[in-house]
TORZATI-967134 format. One record per atom (N, C-alpha, C, O): residue in three letters; atom name; x, z, y. Coordinates in nm, 2 decimals. Layout:
N
+------+------+--------+--------+--------+
| donu | migu |      X |      Z |      Y |
+------+------+--------+--------+--------+
|  Ala |   CA |      X |      Z |      Y |
...
+------+------+--------+--------+--------+
//
This chain:
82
+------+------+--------+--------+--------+
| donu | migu |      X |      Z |      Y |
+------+------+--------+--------+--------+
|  Unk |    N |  -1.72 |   0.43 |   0.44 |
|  Unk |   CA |  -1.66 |   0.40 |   0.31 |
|  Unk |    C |  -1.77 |   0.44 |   0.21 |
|  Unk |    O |  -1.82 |   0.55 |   0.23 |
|  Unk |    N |  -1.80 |   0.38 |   0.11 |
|  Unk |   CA |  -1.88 |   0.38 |   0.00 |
|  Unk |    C |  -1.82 |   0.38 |  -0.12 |
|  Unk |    O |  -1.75 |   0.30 |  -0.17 |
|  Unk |    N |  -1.86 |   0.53 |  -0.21 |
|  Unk |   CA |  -1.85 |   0.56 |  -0.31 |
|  Unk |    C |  -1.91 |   0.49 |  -0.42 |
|  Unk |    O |  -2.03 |   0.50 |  -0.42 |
|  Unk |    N |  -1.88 |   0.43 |  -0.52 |
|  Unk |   CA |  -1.96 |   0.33 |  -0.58 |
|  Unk |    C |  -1.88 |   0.37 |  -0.73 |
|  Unk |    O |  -1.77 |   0.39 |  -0.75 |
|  Unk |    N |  -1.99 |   0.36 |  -0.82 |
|  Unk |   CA |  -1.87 |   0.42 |  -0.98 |
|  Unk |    C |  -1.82 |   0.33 |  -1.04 |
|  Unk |    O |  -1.89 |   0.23 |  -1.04 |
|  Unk |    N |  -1.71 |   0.31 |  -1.11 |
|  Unk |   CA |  -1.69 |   0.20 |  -1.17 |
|  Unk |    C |  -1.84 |   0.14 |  -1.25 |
|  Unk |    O |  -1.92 |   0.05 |  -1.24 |
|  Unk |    N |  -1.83 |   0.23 |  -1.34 |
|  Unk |   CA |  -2.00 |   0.13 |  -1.40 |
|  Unk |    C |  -2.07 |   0.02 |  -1.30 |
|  Unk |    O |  -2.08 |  -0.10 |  -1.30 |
|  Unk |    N |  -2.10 |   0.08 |  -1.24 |
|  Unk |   CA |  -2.18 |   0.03 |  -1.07 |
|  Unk |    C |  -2.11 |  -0.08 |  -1.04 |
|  Unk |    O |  -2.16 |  -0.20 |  -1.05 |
|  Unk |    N |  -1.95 |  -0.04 |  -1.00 |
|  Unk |   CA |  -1.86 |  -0.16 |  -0.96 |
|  Unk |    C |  -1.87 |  -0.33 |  -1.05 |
|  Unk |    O |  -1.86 |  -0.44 |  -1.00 |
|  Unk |    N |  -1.87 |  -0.28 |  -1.15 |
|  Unk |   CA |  -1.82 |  -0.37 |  -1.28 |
|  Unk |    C |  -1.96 |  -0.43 |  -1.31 |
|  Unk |    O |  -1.96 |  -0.55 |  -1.35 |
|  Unk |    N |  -2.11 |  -0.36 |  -1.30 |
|  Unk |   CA |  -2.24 |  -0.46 |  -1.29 |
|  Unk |    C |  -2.25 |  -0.57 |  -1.17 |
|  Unk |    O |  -2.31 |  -0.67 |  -1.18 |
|  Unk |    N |  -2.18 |  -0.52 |  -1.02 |
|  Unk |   CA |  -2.22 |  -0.60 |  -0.88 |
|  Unk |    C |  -2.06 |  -0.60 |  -0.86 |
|  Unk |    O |  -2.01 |  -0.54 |  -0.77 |
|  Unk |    N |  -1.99 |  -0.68 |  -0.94 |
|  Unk |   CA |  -1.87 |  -0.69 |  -0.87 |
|  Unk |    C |  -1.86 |  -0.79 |  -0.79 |
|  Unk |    O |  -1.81 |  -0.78 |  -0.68 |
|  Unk |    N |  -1.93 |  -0.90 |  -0.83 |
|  Unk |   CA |  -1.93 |  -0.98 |  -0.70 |
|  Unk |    C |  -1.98 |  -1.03 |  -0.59 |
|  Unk |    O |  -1.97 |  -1.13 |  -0.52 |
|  Unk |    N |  -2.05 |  -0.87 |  -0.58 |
|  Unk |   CA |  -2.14 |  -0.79 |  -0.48 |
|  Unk |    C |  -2.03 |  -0.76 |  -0.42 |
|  Unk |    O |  -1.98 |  -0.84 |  -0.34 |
|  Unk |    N |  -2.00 |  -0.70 |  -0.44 |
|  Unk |   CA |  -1.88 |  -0.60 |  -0.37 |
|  Unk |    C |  -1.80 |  -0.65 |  -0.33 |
|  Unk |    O |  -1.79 |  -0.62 |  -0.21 |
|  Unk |    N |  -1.72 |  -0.74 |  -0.37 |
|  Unk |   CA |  -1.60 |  -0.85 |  -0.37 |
|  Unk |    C |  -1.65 |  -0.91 |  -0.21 |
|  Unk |    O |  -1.59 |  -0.90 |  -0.11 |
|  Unk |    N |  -1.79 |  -0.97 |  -0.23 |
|  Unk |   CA |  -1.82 |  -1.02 |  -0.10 |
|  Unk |    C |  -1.83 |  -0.93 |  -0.02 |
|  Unk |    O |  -1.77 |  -0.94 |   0.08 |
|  Unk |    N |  -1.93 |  -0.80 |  -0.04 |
|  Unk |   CA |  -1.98 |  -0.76 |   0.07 |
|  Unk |    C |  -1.82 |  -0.69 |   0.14 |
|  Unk |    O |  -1.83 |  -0.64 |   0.25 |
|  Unk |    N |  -1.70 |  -0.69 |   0.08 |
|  Unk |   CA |  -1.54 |  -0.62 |   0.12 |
|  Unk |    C |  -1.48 |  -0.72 |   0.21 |
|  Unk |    O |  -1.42 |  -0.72 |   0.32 |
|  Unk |    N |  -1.52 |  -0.82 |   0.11 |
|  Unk |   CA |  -1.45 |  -1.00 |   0.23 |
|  Unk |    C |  -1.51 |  -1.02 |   0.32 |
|  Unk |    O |  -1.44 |  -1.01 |   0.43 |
|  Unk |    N |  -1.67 |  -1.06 |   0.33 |
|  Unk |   CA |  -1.72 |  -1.09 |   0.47 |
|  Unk |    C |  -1.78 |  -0.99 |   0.52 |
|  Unk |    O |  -1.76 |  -0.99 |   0.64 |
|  Unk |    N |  -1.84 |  -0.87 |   0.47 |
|  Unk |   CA |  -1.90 |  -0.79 |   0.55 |
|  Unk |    C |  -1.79 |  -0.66 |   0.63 |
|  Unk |    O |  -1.82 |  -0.58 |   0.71 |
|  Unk |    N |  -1.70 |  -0.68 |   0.58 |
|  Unk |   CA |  -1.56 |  -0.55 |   0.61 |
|  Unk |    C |  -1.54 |  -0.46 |   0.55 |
|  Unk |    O |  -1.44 |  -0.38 |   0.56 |
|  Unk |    N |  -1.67 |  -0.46 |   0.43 |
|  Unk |   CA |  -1.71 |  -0.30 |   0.37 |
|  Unk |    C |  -1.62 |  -0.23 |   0.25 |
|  Unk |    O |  -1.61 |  -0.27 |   0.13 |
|  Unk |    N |  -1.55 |  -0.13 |   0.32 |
|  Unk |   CA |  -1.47 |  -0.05 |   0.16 |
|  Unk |    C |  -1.53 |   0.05 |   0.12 |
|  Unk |    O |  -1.60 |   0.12 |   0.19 |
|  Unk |    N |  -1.49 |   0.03 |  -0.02 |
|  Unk |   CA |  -1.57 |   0.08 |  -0.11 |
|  Unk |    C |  -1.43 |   0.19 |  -0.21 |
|  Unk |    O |  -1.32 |   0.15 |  -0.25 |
|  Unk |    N |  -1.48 |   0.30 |  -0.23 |
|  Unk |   CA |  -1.38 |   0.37 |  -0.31 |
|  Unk |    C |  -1.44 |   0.41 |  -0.48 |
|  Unk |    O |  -1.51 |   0.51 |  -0.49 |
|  Unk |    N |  -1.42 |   0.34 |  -0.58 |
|  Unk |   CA |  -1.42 |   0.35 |  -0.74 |
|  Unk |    C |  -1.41 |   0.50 |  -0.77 |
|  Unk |    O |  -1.30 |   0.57 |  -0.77 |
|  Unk |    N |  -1.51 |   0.54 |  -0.81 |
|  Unk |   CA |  -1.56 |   0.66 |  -0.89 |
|  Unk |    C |  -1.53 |   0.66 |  -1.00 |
|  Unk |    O |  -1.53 |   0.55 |  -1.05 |
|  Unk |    N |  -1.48 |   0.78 |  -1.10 |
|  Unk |   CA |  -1.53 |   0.80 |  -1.23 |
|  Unk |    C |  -1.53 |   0.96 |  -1.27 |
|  Unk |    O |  -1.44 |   1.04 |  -1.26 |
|  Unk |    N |  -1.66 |   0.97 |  -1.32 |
|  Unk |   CA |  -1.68 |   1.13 |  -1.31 |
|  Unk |    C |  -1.69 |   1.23 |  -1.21 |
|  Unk |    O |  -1.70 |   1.36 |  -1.23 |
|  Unk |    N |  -1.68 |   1.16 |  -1.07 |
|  Unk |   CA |  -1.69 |   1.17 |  -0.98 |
|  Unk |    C |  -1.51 |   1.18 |  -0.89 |
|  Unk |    O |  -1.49 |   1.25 |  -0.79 |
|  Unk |    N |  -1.42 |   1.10 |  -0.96 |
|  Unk |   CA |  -1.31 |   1.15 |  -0.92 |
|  Unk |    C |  -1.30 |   0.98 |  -0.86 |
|  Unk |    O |  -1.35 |   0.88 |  -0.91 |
|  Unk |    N |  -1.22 |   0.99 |  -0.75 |
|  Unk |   CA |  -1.17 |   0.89 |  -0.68 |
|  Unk |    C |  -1.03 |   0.81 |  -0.73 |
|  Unk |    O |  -0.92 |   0.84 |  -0.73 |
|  Unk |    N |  -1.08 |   0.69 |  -0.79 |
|  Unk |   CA |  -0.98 |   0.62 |  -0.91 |
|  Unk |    C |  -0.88 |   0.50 |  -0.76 |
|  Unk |    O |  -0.77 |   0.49 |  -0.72 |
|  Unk |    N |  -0.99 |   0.45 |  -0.74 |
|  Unk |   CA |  -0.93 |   0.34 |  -0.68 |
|  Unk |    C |  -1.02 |   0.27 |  -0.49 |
|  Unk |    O |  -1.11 |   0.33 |  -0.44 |
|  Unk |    N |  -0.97 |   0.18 |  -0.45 |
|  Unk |   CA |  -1.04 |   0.15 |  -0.38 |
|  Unk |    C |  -0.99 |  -0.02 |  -0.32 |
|  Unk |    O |  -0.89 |  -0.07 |  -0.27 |
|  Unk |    N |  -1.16 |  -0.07 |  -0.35 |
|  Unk |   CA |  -1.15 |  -0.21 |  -0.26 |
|  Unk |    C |  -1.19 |  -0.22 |  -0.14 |
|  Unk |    O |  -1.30 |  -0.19 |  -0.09 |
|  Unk |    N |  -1.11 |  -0.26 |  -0.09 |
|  Unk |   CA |  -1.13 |  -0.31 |   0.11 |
|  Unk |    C |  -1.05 |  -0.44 |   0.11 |
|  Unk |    O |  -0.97 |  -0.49 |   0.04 |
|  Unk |    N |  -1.12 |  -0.50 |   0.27 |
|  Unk |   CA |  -1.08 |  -0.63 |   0.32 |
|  Unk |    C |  -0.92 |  -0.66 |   0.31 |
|  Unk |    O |  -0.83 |  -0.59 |   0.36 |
|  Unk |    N |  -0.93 |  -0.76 |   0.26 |
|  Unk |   CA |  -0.74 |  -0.77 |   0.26 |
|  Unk |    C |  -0.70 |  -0.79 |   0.43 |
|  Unk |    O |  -0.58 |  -0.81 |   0.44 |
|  Unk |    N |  -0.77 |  -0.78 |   0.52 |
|  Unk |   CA |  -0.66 |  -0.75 |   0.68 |
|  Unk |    C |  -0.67 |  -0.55 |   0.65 |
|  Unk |    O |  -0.56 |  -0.49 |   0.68 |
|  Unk |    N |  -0.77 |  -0.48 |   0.60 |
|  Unk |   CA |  -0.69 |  -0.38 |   0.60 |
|  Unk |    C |  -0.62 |  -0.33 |   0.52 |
|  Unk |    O |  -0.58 |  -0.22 |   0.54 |
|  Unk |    N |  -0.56 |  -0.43 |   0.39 |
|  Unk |   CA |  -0.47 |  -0.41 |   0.28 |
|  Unk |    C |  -0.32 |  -0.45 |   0.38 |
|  Unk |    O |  -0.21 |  -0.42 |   0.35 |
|  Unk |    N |  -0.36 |  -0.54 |   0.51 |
|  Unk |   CA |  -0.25 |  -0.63 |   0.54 |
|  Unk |    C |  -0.14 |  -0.51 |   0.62 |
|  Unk |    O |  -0.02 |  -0.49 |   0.62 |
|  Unk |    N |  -0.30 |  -0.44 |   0.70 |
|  Unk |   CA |  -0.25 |  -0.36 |   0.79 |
|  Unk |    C |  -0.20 |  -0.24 |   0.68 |
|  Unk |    O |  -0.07 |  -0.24 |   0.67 |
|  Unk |    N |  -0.23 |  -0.19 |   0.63 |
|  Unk |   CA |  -0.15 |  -0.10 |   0.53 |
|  Unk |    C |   0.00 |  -0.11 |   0.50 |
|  Unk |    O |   0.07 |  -0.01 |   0.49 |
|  Unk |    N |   0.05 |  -0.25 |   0.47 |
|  Unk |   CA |   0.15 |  -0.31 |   0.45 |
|  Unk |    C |   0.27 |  -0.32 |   0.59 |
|  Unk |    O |   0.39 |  -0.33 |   0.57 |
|  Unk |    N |   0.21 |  -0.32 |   0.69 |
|  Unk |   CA |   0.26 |  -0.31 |   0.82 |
|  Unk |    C |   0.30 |  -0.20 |   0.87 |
|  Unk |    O |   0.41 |  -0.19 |   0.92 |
|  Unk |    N |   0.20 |  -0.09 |   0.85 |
|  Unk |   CA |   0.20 |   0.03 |   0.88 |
|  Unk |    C |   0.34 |   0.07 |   0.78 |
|  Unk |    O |   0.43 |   0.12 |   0.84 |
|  Unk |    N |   0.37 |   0.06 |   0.66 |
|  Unk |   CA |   0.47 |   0.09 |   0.54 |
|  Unk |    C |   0.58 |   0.03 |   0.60 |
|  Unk |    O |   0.69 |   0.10 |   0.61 |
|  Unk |    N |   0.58 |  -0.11 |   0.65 |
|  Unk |   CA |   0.72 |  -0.17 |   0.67 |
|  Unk |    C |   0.76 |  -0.13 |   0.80 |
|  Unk |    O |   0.87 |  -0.15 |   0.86 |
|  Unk |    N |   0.64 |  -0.04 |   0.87 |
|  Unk |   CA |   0.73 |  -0.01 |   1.03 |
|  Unk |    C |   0.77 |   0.18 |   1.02 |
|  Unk |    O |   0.81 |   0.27 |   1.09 |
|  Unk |    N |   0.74 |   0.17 |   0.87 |
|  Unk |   CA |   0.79 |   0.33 |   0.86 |
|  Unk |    C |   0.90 |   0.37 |   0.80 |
|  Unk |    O |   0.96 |   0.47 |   0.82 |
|  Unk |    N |   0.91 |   0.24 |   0.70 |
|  Unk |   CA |   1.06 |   0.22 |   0.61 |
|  Unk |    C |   1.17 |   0.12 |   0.76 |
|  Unk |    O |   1.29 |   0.12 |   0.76 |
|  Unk |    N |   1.12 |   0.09 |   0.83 |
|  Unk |   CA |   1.24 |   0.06 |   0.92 |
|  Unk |    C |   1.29 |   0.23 |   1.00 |
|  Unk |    O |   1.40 |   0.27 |   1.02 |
|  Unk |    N |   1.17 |   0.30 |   1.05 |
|  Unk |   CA |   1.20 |   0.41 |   1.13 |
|  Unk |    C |   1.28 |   0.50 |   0.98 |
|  Unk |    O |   1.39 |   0.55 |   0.99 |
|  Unk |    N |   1.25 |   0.50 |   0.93 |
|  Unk |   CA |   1.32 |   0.56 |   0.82 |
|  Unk |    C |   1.48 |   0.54 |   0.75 |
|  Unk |    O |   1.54 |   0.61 |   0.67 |
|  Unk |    N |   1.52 |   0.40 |   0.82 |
|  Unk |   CA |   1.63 |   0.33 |   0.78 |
|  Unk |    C |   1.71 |   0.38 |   0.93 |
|  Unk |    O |   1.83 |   0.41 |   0.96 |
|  Unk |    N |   1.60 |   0.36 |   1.00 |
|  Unk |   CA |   1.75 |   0.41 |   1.13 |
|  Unk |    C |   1.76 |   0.51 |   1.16 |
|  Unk |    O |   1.86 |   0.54 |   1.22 |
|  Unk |    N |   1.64 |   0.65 |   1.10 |
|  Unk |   CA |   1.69 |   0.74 |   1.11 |
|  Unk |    C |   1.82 |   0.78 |   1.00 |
|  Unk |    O |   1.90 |   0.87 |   1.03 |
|  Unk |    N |   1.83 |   0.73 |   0.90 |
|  Unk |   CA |   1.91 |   0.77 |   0.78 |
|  Unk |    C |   2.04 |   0.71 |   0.92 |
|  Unk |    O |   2.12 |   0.79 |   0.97 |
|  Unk |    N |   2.05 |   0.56 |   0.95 |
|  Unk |   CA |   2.18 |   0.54 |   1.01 |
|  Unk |    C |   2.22 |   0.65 |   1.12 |
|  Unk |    O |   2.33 |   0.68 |   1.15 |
|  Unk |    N |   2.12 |   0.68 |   1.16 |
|  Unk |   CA |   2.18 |   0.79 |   1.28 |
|  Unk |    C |   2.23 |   0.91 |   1.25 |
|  Unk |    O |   2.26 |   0.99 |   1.34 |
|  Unk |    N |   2.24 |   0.95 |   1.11 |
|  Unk |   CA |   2.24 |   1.08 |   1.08 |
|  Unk |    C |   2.38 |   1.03 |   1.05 |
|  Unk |    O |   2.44 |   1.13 |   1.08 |
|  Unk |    N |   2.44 |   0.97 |   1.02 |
|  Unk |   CA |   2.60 |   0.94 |   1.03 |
|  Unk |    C |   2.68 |   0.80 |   1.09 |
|  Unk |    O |   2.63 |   0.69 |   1.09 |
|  Unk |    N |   2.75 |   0.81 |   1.13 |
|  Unk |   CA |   2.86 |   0.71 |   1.17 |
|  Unk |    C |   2.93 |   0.64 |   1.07 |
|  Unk |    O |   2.97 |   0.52 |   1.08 |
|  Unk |    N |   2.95 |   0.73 |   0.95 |
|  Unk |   CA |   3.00 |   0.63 |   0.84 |
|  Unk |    C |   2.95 |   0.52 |   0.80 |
|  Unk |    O |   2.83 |   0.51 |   0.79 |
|  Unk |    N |   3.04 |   0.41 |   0.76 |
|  Unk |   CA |   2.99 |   0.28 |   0.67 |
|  Unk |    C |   3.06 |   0.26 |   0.55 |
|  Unk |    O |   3.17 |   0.31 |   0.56 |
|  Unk |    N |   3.03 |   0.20 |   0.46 |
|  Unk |   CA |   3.10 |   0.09 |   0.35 |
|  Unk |    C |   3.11 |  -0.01 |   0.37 |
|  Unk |    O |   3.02 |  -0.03 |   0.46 |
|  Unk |    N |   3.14 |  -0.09 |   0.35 |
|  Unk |   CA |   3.17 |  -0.25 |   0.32 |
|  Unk |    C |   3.09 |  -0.26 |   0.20 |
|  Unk |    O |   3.08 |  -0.17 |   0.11 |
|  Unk |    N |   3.00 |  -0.39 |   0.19 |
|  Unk |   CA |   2.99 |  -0.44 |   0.08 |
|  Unk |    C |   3.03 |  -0.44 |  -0.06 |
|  Unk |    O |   2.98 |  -0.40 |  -0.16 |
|  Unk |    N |   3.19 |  -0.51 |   0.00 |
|  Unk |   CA |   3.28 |  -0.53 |  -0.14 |
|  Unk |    C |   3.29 |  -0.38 |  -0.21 |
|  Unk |    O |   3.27 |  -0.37 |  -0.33 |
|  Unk |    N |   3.33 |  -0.26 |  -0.09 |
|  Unk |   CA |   3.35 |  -0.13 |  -0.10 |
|  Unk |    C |   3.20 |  -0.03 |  -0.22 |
|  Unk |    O |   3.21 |   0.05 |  -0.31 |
|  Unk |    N |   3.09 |  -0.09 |  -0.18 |
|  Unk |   CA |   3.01 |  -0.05 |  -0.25 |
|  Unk |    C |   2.96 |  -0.10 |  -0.38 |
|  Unk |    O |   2.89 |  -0.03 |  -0.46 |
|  Unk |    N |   3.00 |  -0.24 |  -0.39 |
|  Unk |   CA |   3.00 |  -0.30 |  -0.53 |
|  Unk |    C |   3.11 |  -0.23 |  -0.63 |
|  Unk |    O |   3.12 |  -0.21 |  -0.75 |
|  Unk |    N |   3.17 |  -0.21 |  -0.55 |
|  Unk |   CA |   3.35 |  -0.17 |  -0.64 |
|  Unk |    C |   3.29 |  -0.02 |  -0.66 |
|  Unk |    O |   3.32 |   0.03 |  -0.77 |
|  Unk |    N |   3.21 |   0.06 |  -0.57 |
|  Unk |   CA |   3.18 |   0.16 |  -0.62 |
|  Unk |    C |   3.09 |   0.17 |  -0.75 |
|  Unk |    O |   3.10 |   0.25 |  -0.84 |
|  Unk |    N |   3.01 |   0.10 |  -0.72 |
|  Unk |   CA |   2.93 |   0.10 |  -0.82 |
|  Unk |    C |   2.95 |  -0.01 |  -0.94 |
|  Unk |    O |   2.85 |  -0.05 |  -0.99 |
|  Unk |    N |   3.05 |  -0.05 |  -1.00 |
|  Unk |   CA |   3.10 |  -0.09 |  -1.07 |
|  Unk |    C |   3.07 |  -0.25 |  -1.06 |
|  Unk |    O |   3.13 |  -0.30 |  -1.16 |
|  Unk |    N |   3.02 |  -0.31 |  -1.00 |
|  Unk |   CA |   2.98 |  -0.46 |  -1.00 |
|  Unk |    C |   3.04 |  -0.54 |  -1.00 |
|  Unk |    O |   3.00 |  -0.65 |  -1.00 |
+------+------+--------+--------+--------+
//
C-alpha cells in the first residue's frame, strides 16, 4: 500500500485512478501525515462489502439465538406507533 498526500493525489489523479483499476495498486491519502482516506480496486471495495454483509448476517443470528421471543409485524408497527 502507498502512502501518497493528497496534494500528490489531486496533481496524478488519474495516475492513480489507473494505476488502482488496472494495476491493483492501493493507495492511502495523506495529510500532514495523518491517514485521511484510501483508494483501491473496486473487487477490493467489493470484497469489503461481503466481508460486512457476512458479518451483519452472523450478527443477526446471533441476536436470534439469544432469545426465543418474536413479534409480529403488525405487533411491532402498533408498537411503534405506525
Amino acid at each position: 500500500m502507498t502512502n501518497i498526500s493528497t496534494a500528490e493525489a489531486r496533481n496524478d489523479f488519474a495516475d492513480i485512478i489507473n494505476r488502482a483499476s488496472f494495476g491493483k495498486e492501493r493507495f492511502v491519502l495523506t495529510r500532514r501525515g495523518k491517514k485521511l482516506a484510501a483508494i483501491v480496486p473496486v473487487e477490493d471495495m467489493d470484497l469489503l462489502e461481503e466481508l460486512e454483509d457476512q458479518m451483519d448476517v452472523a450478527a443477526a443470528k446471533a441476536a436470534l439465538s439469544e432469545s426465543d421471543e418474536r413479534i409480529s409485524y403488525q405487533d411491532l408497527r402498533r408498537e411503534l406507533g405506525l
